[in-house]
C-alpha positions in Angstrom: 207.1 -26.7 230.6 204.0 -27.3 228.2 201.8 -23.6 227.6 198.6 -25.1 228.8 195.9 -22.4 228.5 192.1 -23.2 227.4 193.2 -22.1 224.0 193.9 -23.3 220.5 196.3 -26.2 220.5 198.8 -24.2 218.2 198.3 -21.2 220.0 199.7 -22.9 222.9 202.7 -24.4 221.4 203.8 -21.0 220.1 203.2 -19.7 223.6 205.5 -22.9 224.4 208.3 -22.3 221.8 208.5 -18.8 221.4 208.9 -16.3 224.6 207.7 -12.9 222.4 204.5 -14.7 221.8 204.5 -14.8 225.7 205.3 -11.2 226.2 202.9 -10.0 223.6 200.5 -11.9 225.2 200.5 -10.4 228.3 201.0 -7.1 226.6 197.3 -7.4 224.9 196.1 -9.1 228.4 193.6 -6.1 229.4 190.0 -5.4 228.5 189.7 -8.1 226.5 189.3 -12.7 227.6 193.2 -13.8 228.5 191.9 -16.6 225.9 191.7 -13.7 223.1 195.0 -11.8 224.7 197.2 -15.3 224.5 195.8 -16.7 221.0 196.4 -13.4 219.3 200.1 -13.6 218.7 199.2 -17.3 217.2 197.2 -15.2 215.2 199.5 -12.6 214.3 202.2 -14.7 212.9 199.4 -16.0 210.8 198.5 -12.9 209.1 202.3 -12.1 208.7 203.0 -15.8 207.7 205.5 -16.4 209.9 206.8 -15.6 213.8 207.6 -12.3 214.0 210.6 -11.5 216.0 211.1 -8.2 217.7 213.4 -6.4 215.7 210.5 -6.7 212.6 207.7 -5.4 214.8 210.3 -2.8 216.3 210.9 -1.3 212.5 206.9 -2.5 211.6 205.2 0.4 209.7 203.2 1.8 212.4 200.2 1.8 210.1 200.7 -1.5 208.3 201.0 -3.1 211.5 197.6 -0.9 212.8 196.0 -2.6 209.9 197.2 -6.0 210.6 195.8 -5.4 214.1 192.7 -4.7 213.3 191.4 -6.9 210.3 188.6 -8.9 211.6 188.4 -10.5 213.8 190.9 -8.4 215.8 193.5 -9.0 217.7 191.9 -6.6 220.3 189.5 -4.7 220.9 191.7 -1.3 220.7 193.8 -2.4 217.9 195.4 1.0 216.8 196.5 1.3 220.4 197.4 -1.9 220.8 199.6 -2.7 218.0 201.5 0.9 219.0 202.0 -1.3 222.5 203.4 -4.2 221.4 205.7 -2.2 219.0 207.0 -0.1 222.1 207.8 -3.5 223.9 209.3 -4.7 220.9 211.5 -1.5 220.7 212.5 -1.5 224.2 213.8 -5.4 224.2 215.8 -4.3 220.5 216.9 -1.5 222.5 217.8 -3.3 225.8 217.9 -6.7 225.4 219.0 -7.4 221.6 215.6 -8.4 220.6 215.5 -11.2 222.5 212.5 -11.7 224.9 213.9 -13.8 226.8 216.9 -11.6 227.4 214.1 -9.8 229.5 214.4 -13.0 232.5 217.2 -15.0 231.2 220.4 -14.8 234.5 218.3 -12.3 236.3 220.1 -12.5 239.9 217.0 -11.5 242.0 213.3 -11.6 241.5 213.3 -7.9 242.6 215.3 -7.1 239.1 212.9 -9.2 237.1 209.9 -7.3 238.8 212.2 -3.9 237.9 213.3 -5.0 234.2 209.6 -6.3 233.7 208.0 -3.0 235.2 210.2 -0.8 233.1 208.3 -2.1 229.5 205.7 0.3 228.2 202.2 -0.5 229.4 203.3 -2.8 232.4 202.5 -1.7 235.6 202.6 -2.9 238.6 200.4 -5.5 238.9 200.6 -6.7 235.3 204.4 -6.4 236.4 203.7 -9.1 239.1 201.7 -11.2 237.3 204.3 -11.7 234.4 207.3 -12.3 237.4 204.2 -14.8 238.5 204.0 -16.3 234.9 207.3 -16.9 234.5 208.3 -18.5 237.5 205.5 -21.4 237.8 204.6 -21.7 234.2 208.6 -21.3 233.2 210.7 -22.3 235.8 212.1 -18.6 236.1 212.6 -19.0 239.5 215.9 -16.1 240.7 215.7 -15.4 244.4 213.1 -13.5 245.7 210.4 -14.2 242.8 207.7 -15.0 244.9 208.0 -12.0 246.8 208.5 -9.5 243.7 205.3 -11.5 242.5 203.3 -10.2 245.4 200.6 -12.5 246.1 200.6 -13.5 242.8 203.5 -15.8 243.5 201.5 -17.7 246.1 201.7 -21.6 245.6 197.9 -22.2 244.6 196.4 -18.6 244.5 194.3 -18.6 241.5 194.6 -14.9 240.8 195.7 -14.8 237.2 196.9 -16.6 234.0 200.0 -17.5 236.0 198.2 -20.2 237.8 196.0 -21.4 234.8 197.0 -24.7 233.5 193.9 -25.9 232.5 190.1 -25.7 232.3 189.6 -26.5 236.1 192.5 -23.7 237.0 190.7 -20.7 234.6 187.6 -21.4 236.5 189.1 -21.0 240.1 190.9 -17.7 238.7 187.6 -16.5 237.1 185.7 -16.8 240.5 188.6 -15.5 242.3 188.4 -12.3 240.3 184.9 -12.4 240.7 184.9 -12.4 244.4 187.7 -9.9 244.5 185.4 -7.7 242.3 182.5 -8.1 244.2 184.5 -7.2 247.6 186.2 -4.0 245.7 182.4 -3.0 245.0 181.3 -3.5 248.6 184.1 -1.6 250.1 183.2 1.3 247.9 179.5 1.3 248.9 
């Protein structure tokens, strides 16, 4: 499966090649675009000069790496906290899963396990939990029994809800006015 976001071509094929670009991805996928979230690891390896792998940003000086995070432009717009996120993650897949990301979703039996292994990472709850289980099985092929269900209604064929369904420009605009609509019936059910 080709990455296939609105983004950077390069960013794209790291997303493609590499699954903790992926995971920090969708780590640093919160108050800021899912274009800036998904073309900051891209931009990360730059700065370092090469792909990181877990085990480096797991033993990272916290500060170096807070400084990395936050040279302009960004990688987000709460660096400090942020690069202290992604070096959790990074700690819990040394930890866990031998450094390897993919370890995470590689011979999962059931997509309830994925949901639990992914839901157990700092920062992930449960509906950035879904989303990833989402990710993963129509962007990736991850598909263990039971992911569409542990993917709530994120896992629907055609949904539009989030990055999982974006494959091009035409796909971020259907999730973009989903949200939208979503947001707009959250605000009249409060009212």
């Amino acid at each position: 499966m080709t990455f296939s976001l609105p983004i950077d071509a390069e960013a794209n094929a790291l997303l493609d090649r590499d699954p903790l670009a992926v995971l920090i991805g969708l780590t640093l996928d919160q108050q800021i675009t899912m274009e800036k979230a998904f073309t900051s690891p891209y931009v990360l390896a730059q700065r370092l000069g090469h792909e990181p792998t877990a085990v480096e940003l797991a033993d990272f000086d916290p500060d170096e790496l807070i400084a990395i995070f936050a040279k302009p432009p960004a990688l987000h717009r709460f660096p400090k906290a942020m690069a202290a996120r992604v070096q959790e993650v990074c700690r819990v897949l040394v930890d866990r899963y031998d450094g390897e990301a993919a370890a995470l979703w590689r011979d999962v039996p059931t997509g309830a396990e994925l949901y639990k292994r992914i839901f157990a990472l700092p920062g992930f709850g449960k509906q950035k939990a879904q989303i990833f289980v989402a990710l993963l099985g129509k962007q990736y092929g991850v598909q263990p029994p039971g992911w569409r269900e542990a993917a709530g209604g994120y896992g629907e064929a055609d949904s539009y809800r989030s990055v999982a369904d974006i494959v091009d420009d035409e796909s971020l605009n259907k999730v973009r006015a989903n949200k939208k609509q979503m947001k707009a019936e959250a605000r009249a059910a409060k009212a």
